[in-house]
C-alpha positions in Angstrom: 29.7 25.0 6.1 27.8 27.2 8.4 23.9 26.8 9.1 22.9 29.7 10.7 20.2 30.3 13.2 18.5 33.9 13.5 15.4 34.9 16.1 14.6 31.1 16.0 14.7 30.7 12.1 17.4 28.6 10.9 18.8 29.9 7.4 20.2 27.2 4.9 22.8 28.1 2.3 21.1 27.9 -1.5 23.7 24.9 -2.5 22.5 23.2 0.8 18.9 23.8 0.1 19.0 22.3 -3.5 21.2 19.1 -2.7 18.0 18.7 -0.3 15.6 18.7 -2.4 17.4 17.0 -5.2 17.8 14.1 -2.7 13.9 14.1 -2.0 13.6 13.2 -5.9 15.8 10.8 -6.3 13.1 8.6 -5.2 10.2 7.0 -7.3 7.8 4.5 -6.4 8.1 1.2 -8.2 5.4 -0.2 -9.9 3.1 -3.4 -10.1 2.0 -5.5 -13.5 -1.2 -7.2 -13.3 -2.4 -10.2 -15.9 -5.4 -12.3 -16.0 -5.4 -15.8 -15.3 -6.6 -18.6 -17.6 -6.8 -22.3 -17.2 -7.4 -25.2 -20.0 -9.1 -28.4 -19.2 -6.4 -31.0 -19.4 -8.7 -33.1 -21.2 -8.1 -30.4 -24.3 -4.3 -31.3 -24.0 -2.8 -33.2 -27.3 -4.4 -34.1 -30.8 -6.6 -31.3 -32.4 -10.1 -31.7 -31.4 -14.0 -30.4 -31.5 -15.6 -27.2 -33.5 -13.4 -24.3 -35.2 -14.4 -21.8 -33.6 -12.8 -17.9 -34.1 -12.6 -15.0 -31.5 -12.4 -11.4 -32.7 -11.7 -8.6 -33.5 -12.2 -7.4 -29.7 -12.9 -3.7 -29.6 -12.0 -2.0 -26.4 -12.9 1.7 -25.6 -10.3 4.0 -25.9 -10.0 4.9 -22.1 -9.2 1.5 -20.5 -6.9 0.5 -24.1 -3.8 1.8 -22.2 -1.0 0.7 -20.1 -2.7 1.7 -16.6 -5.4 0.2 -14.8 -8.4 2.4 -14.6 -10.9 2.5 -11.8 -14.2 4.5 -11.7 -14.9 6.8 -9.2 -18.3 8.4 -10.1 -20.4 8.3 -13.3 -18.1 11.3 -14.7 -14.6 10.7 -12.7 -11.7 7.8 -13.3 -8.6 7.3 -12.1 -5.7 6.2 -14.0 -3.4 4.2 -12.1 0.1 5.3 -12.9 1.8 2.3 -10.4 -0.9 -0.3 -11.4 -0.1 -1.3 -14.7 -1.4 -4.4 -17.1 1.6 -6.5 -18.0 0.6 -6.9 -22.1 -1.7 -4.9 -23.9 -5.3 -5.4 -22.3 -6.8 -6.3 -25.7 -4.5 -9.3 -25.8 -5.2 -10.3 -22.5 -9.0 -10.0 -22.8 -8.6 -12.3 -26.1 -6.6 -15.0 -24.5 -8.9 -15.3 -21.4 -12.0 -15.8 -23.7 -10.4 -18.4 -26.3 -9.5 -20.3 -23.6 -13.0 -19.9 -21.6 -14.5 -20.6 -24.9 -12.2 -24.2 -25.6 -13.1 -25.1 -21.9 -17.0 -24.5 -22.3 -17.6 -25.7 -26.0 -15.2 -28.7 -25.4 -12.5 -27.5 -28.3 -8.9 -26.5 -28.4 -9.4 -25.8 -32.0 -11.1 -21.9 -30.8 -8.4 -19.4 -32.4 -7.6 -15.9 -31.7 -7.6 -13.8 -35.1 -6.5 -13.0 -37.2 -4.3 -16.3 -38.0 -1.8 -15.7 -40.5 -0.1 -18.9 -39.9 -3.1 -21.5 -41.2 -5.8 -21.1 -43.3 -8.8 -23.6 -41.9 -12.4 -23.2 -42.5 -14.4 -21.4 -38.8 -17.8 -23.2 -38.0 -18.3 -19.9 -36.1 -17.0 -16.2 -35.2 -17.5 -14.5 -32.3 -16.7 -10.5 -32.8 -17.0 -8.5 -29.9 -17.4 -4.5 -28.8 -16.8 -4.4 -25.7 -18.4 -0.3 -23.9 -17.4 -0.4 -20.3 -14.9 -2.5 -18.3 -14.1 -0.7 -15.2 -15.2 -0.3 -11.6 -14.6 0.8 -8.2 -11.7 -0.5 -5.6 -13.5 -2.4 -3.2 -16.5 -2.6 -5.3 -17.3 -3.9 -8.2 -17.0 -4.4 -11.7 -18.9 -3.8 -14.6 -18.7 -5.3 -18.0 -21.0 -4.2 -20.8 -20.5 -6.1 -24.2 -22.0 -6.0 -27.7 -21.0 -9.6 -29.5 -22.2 -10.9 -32.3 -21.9 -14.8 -34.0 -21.4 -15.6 -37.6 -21.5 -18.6 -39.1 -19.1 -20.5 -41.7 -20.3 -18.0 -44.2 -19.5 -14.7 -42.5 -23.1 -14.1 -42.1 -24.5 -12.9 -39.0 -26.9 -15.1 -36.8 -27.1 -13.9 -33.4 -26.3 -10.3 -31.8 -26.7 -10.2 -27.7 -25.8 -7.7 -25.2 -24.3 -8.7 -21.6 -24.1 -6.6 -18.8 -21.7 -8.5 -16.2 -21.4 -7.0 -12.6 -18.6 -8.7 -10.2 -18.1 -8.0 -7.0 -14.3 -7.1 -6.0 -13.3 -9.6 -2.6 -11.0 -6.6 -1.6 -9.8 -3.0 -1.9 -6.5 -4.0 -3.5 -5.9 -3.5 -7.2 -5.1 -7.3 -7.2 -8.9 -7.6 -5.7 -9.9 -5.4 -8.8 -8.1 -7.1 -11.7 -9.5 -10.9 -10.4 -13.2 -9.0 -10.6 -12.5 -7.8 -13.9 -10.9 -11.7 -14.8 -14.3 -13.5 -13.0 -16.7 -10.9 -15.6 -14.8 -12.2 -18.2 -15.2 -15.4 -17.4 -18.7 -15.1 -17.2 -18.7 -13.4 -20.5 -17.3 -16.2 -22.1 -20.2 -18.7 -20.4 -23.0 -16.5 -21.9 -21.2 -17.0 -25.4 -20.4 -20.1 -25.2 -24.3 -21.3 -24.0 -25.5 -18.9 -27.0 -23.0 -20.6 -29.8 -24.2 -24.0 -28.9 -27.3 -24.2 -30.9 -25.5 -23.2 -34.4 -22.3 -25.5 -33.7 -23.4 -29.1 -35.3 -22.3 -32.4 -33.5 -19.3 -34.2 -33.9 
């Protein structure tokens, strides 16, 4: 095979040219899962205990209910991170971080995700939630703006609140981002819990 050089160009046979390129795409960039973290108090461990409490439905806005993580770059531009991706569907995630937030703060490992189809037990109280923005910048912060609303044993409805939840990211990483986005929830989950207190009777 000859590679010829001609008034200082250097001319590439086609095949040549194409094996080179082909080799430049054989190449893709792996990518990262992300999950949020939950812990239970480990006095909750063992026999069924405290207030029956349901979570849900969680509604999530159609641009952050994907696989990728989204970041915000102005009021009308976001980024979809094709290498940053959410290990389970967010809504699950989001769920299983307030059910447990919930058990922890109201003192209860009887709160349940629904809907159960495994059990049929009567709820002291249900907690349904529309969540409009979660999403942020890298490096920033994130913001978390919720419409929930409590019902009571008889599916009727006795308080409706709004939160809007700002945490700051501790880094640029998407790492950073995704433990923001975990500490809003969090908080989220306090505001609830401190609101469903009043119409939960003692035990």
């Amino acid at each position: 095979m000859k590679i010829l050089k001609q008034n200082n160009y250097v001319l590439i046979p086609p095949l040549v040219l194409v094996l080179i390129l082909l080799s430049g795409c054989g190449t893709t960039q792996s990518s990262s899962f992300y999950q949020f973290n939950e812990t239970i108090n480990s006095s909750l461990t063992g026999v069924e205990q405290g207030h029956i409490i349901g979570v849900g439905p969680i509604q999530l806005p159609e641009y952050i209910n994907r696989p990728q993580i989204v970041t915000r770059n102005s009021a009308h531009h976001l980024d979809i991170a094709e290498f940053h991706r959410w290990v389970e569907p967010l809504n699950e995630s989001i769920t299983r971080v307030l059910v447990m937030n919930l058990s922890n703060n109201l003192n209860s490992n009887r709160v349940y995700w629904l809907p159960r189809q495994d059990r049929n037990f009567p709820l002291e109280l249900r907690v349904v939630i529309d969540i409009g923005r979660f999403d942020g910048k890298l490096g920033k912060e994130v913001e978390l703006q919720a419409r929930w609303t409590l019902f009571d044993k008889q599916n009727q409805p006795k308080l409706t609140k709004v939160s809007l939840i700002k945490e700051k990211a501790n880094g640029a990483s998407y790492e950073d981002f995704v433990k923001a986005m975990n500490g809003a929830l969090i908080t989220l989950g306090e505001e609830i819990s401190i609101a469903a207190q009043p119409f939960l009777k003692p035990k």
